[in-house]
C-alpha positions in Angstrom: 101.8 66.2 38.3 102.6 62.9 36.5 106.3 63.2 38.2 104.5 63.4 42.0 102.1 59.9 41.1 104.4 58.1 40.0 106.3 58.5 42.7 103.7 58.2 45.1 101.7 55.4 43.6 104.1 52.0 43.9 104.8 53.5 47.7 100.9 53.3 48.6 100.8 49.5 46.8 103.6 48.1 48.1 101.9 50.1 51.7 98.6 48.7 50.9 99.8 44.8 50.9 100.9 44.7 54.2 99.2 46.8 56.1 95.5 47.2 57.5 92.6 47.6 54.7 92.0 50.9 56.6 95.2 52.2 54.9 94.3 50.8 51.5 91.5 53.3 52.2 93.2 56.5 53.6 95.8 56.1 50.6 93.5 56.4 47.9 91.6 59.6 49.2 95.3 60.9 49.8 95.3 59.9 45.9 91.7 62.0 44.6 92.5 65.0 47.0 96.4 65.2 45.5 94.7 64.9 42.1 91.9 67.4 42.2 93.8 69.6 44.7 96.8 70.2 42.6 95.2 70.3 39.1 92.2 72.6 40.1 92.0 76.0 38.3 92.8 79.5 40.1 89.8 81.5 40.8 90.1 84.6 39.2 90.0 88.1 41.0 88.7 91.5 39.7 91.2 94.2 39.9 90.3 97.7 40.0 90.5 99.3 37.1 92.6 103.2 38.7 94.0 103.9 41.5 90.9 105.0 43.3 90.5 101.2 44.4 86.8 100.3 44.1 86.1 101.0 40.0 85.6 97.7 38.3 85.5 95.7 42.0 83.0 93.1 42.0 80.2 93.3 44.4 81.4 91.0 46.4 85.1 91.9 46.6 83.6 95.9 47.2 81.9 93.8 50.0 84.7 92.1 51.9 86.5 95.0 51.6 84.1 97.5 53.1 81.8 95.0 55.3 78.2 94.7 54.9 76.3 97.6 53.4 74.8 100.2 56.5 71.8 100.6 53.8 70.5 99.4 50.2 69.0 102.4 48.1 66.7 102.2 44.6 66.7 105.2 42.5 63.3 106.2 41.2 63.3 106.8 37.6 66.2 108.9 36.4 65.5 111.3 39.2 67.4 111.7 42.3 64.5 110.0 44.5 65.6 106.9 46.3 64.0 104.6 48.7 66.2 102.9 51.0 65.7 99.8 52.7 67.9 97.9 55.6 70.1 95.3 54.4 68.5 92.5 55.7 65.1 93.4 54.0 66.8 94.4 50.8 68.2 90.5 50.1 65.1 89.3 51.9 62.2 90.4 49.8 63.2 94.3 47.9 66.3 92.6 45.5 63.6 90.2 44.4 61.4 92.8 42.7 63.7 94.9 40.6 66.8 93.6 38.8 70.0 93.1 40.9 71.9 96.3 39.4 69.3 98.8 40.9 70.7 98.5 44.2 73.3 100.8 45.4 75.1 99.6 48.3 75.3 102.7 50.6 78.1 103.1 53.4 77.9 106.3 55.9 80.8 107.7 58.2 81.2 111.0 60.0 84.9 112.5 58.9 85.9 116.0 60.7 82.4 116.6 61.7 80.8 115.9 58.0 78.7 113.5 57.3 80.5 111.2 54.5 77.9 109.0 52.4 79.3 106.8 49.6 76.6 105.1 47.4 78.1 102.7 44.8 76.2 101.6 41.4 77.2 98.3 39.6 77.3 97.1 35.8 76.2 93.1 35.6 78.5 91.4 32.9 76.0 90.5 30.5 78.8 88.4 28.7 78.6 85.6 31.0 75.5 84.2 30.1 74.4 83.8 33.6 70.5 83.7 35.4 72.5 86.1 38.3 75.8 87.8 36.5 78.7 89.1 38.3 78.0 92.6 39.1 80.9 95.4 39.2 81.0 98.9 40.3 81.0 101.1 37.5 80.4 104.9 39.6 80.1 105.6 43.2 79.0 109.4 44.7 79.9 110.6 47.9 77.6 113.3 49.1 78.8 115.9 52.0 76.2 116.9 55.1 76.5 119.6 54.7 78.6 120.7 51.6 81.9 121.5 51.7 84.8 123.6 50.1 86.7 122.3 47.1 89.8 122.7 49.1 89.1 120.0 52.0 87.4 117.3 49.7 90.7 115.3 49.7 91.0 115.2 53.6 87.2 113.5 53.8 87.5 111.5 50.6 91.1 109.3 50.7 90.0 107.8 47.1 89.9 111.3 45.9 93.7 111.9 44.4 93.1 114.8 42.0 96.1 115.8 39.9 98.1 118.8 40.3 99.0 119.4 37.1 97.7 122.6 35.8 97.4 121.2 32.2 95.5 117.7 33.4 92.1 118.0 31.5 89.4 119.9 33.3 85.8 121.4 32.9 83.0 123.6 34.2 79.6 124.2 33.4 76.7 126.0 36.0 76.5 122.9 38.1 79.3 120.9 38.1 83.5 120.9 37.9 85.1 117.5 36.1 88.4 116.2 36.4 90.5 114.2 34.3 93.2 112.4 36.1 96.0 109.4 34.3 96.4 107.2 31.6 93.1 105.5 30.3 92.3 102.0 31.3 92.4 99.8 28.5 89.7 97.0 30.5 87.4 99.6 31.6 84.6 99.9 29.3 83.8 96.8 30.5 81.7 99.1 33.3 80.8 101.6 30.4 77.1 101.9 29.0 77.2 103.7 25.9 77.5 102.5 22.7 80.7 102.3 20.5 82.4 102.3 23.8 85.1 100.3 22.2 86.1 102.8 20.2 87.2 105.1 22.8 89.4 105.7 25.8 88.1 105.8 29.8 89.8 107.6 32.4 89.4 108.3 36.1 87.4 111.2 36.3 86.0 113.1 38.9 83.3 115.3 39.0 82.3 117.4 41.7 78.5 119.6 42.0 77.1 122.3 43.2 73.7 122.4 44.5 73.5 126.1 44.5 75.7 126.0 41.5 79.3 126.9 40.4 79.9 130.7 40.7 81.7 132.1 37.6 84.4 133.4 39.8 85.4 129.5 41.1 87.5 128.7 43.8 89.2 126.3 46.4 86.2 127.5 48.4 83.3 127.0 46.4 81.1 124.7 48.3 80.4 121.3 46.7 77.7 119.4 48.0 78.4 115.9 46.2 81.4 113.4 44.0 81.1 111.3 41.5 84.0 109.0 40.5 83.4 106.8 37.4 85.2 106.5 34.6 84.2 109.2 31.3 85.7 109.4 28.0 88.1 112.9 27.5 87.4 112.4 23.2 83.5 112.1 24.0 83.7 115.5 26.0 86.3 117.2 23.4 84.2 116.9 20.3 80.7 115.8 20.8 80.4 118.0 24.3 81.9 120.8 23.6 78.9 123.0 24.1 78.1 122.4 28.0 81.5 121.6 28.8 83.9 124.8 29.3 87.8 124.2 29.4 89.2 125.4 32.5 92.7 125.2 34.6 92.8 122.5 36.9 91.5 123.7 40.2 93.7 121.2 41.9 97.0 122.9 40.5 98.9 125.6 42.5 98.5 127.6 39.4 94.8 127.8 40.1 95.1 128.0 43.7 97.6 131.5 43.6 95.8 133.6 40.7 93.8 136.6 41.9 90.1 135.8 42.1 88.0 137.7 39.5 84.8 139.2 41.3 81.7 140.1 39.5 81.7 143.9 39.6 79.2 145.6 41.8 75.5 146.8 39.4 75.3 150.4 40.5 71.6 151.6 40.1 70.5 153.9 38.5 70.1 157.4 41.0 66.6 158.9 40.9 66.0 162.4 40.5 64.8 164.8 42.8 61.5 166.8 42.3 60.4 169.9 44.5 57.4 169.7 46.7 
């Protein structure tokens, strides 16, 4: 930087004395802009945190990259009751009444004849110290109308890339399937509320439910009626979670997809006698 002014410097005086004042002028705001232009810092960009692409986006960047939000939704409570509101009278008059966080940016398409609604929750970065902080997206859930087999969830959903590995961690319970996919991310508790979150390792995980529940005899076709994508902690589910979470091979793998489906065998009832008149 010193190298380019002092180069540039005795050109614009010895310019300066014999020309027009007007020059005098245009050279020194040729001057501030080469000196706050070049020695201005680089704005900084969020990355996401796996390969799914939005994880640990800002809102804004989840924003240019998707457009404006079709819909703003509040939960209720911890109950799956929402109100939605238009955009426009979300960041009108609704976004001033709750904290910025409750609002879920919701995006709609129709994929192969399903309706495809994505609904993404963000994390502010308390760190900051700001009135507004920066918010990032710490889960999003894409819900099926109506629900649809585990098999075809990949064709609807391109940020859905579940491993095939019939060893990659995986778990059941009555309502729900989770999936463990790649390496932890070392910068994503950063989206993570729990506590000692420090302490332990996030991963890309995906978990998939069942309205009507998981069937004991699971398969490629057991209907799912909604995905979550967030990042969960595999040591959190090995030892504190052990109870509601059942180990199972990876539906995903061809392993799982070629063994013989168990069924439930048929209750045969009980045969009545049969009495004379």
């Amino acid at each position: 930087m010193n190298t380019i002014f002092s180069l540039v410097m005795p050109f614009f005086s010895h310019l300066c004395k014999r020309s027009h004042p007007l020059v005098f002028f245009l050279a020194i705001a040729l001057s501030v802009c080469l000196g706050t232009g070049l020695t201005s810092p680089t704005v900084s960009v969020a990355q996401p945190y796996f390969e799914d692409g939005f994880l640990g986006l800002t809102q804004e960047e989840l924003r240019t990259k998707l457009g404006t939000p079709m819909a703003i939704r509040s939960r209720k409570a911890a109950l799956r009751v929402f109100s939605y509101y238009t955009f426009a009278d979300w960041k009108k008059y609704f976004k001033n009444l709750v904290s910025p966080e409750n609002g879920e940016d919701v995006y709609t398409y129709t994929r192969n004849g399903i309706q495809v609604r994505y609904a993404f929750t963000y994390i502010p970065d308390l760190t900051e110290g700001k009135e507004f902080p920066t918010l990032y997206v710490r889960r999003y859930e894409i819900e099926f109308t109506p629900a649809v087999s585990l098999e075809i969830i990949s064709s609807l959903v391109p940020e859905f890339l579940p491993p095939s590995n019939p060893t990659a961690p995986a778990f059941r319970s009555n309502l729900w399937v989770l999936v463990f996919k790649g390496p932890p991310s070392p910068e994503a508790s950063l989206i993570v509320k729990a506590r000692g979150k420090e302490k332990l390792s996030w991963y890309l995980a995906y978990q998939m439910f069942a309205v009507n529940g998981i069937p004991n005899d699971l398969s490629v076709t057991t209907p799912i009626d909604r995905l979550e994508i967030a990042t969960q902690s595999l040591q959190l589910v090995q030892h504190q979670q052990r109870l509601t979470h059942e180990p199972i091979t990876n539906p995903f793998s061809p392993e799982f997809q070629n063994q013989r489906t168990i069924h439930t065998p048929t209750i045969q009832s009980i045969p009545l006698p049969e009495y004379a008149d």
